[in-house]
Structures are given as C-alpha cells and as structure tokens.
N, C-alpha and C positions, 0 to 999 in steps of 0.2 A: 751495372750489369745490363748488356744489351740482350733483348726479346727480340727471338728469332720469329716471322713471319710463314706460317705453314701453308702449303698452297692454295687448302679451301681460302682459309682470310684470304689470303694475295687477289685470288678469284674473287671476291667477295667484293673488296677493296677497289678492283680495276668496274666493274660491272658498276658500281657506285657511283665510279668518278666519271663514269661514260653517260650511265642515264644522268647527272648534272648535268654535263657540257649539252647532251641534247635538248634537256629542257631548255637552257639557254640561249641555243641557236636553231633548233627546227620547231617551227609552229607546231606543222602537223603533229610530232612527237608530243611537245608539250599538251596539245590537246589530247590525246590519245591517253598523254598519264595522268594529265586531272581527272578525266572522264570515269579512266578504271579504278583511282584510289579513292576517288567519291562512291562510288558505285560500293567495292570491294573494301573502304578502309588503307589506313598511311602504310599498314606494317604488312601488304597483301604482297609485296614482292621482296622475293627472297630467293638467295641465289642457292639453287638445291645439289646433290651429290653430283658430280660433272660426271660426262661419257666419254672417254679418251676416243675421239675416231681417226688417231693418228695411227699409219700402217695395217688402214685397212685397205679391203680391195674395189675398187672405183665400179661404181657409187652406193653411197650409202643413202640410204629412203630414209626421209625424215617425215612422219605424220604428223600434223599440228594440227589439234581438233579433230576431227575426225574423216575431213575429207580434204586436206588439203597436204600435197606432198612437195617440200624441195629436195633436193641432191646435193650432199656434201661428196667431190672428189677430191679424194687425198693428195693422186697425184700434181693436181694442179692448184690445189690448196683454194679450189672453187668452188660458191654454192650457188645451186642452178634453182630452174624452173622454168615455165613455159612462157613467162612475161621478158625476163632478164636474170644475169647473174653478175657475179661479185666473184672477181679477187682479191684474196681474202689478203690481207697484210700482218704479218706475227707483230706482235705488240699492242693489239686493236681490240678492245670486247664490244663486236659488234649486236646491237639488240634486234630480234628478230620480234614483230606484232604486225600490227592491223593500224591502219589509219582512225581515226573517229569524226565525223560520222562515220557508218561502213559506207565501201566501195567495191566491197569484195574481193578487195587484194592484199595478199601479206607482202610485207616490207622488209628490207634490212637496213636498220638506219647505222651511219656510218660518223662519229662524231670526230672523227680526226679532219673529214673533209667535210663535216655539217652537209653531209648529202644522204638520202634515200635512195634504194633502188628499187622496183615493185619486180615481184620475183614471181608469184604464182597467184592463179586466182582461185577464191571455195566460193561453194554452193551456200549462199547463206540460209537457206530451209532445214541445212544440217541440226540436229541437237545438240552438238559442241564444235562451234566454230573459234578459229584462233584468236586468242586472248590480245587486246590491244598489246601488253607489255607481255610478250610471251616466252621469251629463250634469247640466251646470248650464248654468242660461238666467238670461239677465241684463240687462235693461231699464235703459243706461245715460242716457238721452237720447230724443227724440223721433224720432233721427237713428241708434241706434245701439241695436241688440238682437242681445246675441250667445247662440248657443248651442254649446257642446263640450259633447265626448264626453270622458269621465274617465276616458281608456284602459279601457276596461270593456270584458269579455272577450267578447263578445255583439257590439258596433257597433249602429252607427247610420246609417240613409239616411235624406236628409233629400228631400223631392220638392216640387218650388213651381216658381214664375212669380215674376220681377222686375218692379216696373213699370221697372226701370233695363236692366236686362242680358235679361231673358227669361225663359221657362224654365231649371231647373235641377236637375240631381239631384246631393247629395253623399253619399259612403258613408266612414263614418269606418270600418275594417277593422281590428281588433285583429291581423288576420297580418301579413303581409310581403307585397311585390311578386312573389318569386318563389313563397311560400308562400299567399295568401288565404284569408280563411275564409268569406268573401262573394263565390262564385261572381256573375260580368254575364257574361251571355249577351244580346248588341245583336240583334235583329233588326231591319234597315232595309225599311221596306216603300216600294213605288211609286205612287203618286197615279196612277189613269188617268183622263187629261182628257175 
C-alpha cells in the first residue's frame, strides 16, 4: 500500500531539501545555519503552518523581526524590497534570513541557481531583528503560494487583502499564548456618519 504525501510533509520535505543543497553550495548560507543551530540547537528550525498569499491583492507586507518589511506581489509572483527583488519560480522553496556576521540585510537565497539576492535592509538596534534561517516562500502553482516562518526567534506578521476572504493580518510568534513576544494591542475605532 502506497502513503499518500499531505501537503504540510511535501512543504516540509521541499524546505528540507532546499536548506541541504544551500548548505552545500552557498558559504554565506552555510555560515548563517551553523551560527543559528549552535546558538538555537539542531531541531530550532521547523517548517510552521503556511500562509496561502496566493490571490491576494498586490502587495502584501511581510514583517520579519520587527523592523524589517519585503513585498510579496501575487501578480507578478515577485518579492520586493528596497535593495532588490526576486522572481519567484513555482517549484523553488526559496529561504528567506540574514547573512552571518550581520550586514544588516535580509536575503533570499535561491538553491536552484545557488544564488542570493539582498532584498531589504533592518535597523539592527531593533529588539527582534530577522533570524539568520527565517522563512521560506514557495510558488507551488498558479493557485497556491505558501510562505512560513522557520520558527525563527524574531516572527513574522504577514498584512494583506484577499480578493477571496478580505483583509488579513498574520503573526507567526516565536512565544507562547500565555507568554508572547509579539505584543497586539487592537484599537477599534468608530465611523461617524
């Protein structure tokens, strides 16, 4: 009897076989994920509940840490920021982190063509700057673009519009529920007609 593959594992699986090949062929990569699973431990990255940003409405704000924002556009299956961007190619689980030493620029490394792109740069005085090994996004389909957060000690809020569901905001929290490390504070305000 053949075991069917559900798409967390598949995600799971692709993100696996992506951060090898990097280790294998980008230094800076390699240095970036010794530095974090010495630091953090072997089992520190893990690939978490995905965020479909497929058919949403261009761009969607991606925070990594707390000060540092790129742009996923759907239409163009592109993720931006103020250094460079990246066309994204479906079948790719591309890993989104930070160089080591810092440089103060988040990267997207890219292991089909063992190349880097430096996308944005943060303030590293912040109190949660982006995690060496931080997030992969991953163009499966016309119909399906997922991005996680690689338990990275920092998080991720993710801010958009659906054309399906709406607006949205997600906040992947490296705390706990009772513990957070990502203070929301909601203020509801009133329309006067």
């Amino acid at each position: 009897m053949q075991r069917t593959v559900t798409a967390s594992e598949e995600l799971r699986e692709r993100v696996q076989r992506s951060v090898e090949a990097l280790r294998e062929t980008n230094k800076n990569f390699e240095s970036a994920y010794e530095s974090y699973i010495l630091q953090y431990g072997n089992d520190v990255i893990s690939v978490n509940e995905p965020t479909d940003l497929a058919g949403t409405v261009d761009p969607i704000a991606i925070v990594l840490g707390r000060n540092c924002v790129v742009y996923y556009h759907d239409t163009r299956k592109m993720l931006t920021g103020s250094l460079g961007n990246l066309q994204l190619i479906p079948g790719i689980a591309y890993i989104i982190g930070r160089r080591e030493p810092q440089d103060s620029k988040v990267v997207i490394w890219n292991p089909a063509e063992e190349s880097e792109t430096e996308l944005e740069e943060y303030n590293p005085s912040a109190s949660r700057i982006p995690s060496r090994v931080h997030g992969a996004i991953i163009v499966s389909n016309e119909t399906r673009v997922n991005f996680t957060d690689l338990s990275s000690s920092a998080g991720t809020i993710i801010v958009g519009d659906s054309k399906k569901d709406g607006p949205f905001v997600r906040i992947y929290d490296p705390g706990s529920p009772k513990f957070p490390t990502i203070k929301v504070d909601r203020v509801n305000t009133s329309r006067r007609a």
